[in-house]
C-alpha positions in Angstrom: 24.1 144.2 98.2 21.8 141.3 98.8 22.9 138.2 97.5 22.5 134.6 97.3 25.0 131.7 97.9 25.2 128.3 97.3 27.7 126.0 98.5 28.4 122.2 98.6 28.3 120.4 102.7 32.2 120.7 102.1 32.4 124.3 101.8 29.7 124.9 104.7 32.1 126.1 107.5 34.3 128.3 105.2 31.2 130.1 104.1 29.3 130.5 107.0 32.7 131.8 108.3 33.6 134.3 105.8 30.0 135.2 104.4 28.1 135.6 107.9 24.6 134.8 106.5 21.5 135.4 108.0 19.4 132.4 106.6 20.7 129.1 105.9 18.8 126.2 103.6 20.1 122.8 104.4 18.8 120.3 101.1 19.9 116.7 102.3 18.7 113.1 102.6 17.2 112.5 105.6 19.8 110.0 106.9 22.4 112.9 105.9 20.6 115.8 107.9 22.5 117.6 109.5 21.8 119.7 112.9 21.8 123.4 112.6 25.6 125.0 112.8 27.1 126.0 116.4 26.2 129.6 116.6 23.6 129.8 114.2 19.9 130.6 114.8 17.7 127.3 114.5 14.8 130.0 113.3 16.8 130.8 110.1 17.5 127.2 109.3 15.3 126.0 106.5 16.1 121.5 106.7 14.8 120.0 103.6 14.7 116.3 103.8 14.8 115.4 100.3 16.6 113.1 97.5 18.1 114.7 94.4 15.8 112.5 92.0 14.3 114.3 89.3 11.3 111.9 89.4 9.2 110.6 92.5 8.6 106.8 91.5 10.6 104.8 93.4 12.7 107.2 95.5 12.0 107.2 99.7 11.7 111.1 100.0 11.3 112.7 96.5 11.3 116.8 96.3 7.6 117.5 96.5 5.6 120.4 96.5 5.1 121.3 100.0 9.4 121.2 100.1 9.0 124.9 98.0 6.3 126.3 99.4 8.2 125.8 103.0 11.4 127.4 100.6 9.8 130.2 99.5 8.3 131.0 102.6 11.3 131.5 104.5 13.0 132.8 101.7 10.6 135.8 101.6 11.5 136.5 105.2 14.8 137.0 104.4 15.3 140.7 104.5 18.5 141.2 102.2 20.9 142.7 104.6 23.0 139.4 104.7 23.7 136.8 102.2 20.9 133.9 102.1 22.7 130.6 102.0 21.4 127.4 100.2 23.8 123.9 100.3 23.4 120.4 99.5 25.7 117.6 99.2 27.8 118.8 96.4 26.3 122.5 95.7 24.8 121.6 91.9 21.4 120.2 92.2 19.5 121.0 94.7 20.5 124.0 95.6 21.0 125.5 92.7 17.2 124.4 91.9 16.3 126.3 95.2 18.7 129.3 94.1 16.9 129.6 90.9 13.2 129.5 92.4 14.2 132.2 95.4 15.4 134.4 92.5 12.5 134.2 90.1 10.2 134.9 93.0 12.4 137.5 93.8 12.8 139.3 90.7 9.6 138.7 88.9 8.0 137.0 86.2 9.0 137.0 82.9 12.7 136.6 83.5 13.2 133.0 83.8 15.7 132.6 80.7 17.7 135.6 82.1 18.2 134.3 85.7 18.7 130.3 84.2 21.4 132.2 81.5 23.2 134.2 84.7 23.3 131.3 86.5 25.1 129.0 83.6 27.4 131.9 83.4 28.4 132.6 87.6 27.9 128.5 87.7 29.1 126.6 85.0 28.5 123.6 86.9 24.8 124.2 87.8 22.1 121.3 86.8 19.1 122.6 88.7 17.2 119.5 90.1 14.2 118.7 87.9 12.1 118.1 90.1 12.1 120.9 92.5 12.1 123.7 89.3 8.9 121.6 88.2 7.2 122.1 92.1 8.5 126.0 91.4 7.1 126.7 88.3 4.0 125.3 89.5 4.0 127.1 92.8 5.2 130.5 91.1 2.4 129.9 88.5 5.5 130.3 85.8 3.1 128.4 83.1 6.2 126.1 82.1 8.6 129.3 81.5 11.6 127.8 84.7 11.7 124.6 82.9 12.2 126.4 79.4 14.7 128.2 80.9 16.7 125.1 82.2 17.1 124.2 78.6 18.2 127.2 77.5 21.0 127.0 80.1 22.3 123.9 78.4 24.5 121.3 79.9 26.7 121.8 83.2 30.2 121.6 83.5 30.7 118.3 84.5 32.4 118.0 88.1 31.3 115.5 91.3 31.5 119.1 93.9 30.4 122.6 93.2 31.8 125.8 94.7 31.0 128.7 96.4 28.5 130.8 94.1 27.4 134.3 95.1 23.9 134.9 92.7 23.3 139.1 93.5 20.3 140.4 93.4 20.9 142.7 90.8 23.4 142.7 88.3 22.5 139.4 87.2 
């Protein structure tokens, strides 16, 4: 069953261990990139050099628009035979901003508040980066519908590191 994950850089190894997935999205600061995992293909290995800000003033490398249309490129050559992997620092931001975009593209338009509500539910710890749902909904040409449907997942758990999240592909 295709499926996405997202993990904090903590709980990397274990799940590139026990998952054995064939694309990996690293979403870090650029002074906290890190080099593509022993063993893994450097051609499946989406780095992202970008702050979790939810607004560009002021910050050195701000989530822009040309970060998602570089995410959902690679994400749409991802085939679904093995898991897709997103992390960040702590698994709650930025990936989970990235997790939500490759699943709307994935499963359509029109159901942004149902992917946002199964997200809350696998993730009660999820607050999807601002900024990087705002590039998405723009890029996806949503019309405002992914940042509706970050409200209606209402406030995260509060907690400083996510953990490993599987987000199928159906059976939301």
């Amino acid at each position: 069953m295709p499926r996405l994950l997202v993990c904090p850089l903590s709980g990397l190894g274990d799940a590139l261990e026990s998952h054995r997935p064939s694309h990996l999205v690293t979403l870090l600061s650029p002074q906290h990139m890190i080099a593509t995992p022993p063993g893994f293909d450097p051609a499946r290995h989406l780095r992202l050099g970008v702050q979790d800000v939810s607004e560009p003033e002021g910050a050195d490398n701000p989530p822009g628009r040309p970060d998602i249309d570089r995410l959902l490129t690679f994400a749409r050559g991802w085939d679904g035979q093995a898991p897709f992997l997103i992390h960040c620092w702590a698994g709650i931001s930025r990936s989970m901003a990235s997790a939500f975009t490759v699943l709307c593209d994935r499963l359509g338009h029109g159901r942004e508040i149902e992917i946002a509500l199964a997200m809350r539910r696998r993730a009660p710890h999820a607050s999807p980066n601002r900024l990087l749902v705002r590039h998405a909904d723009e890029a996806l040409a949503r019309e405002g519908r992914m940042m509706t449907a970050l409200t209606a997942m209402g406030p995260p758990q509060m907690m400083t590191e996510g953990v490993i999240t599987a987000f199928p592909l159906v059976d939301l």
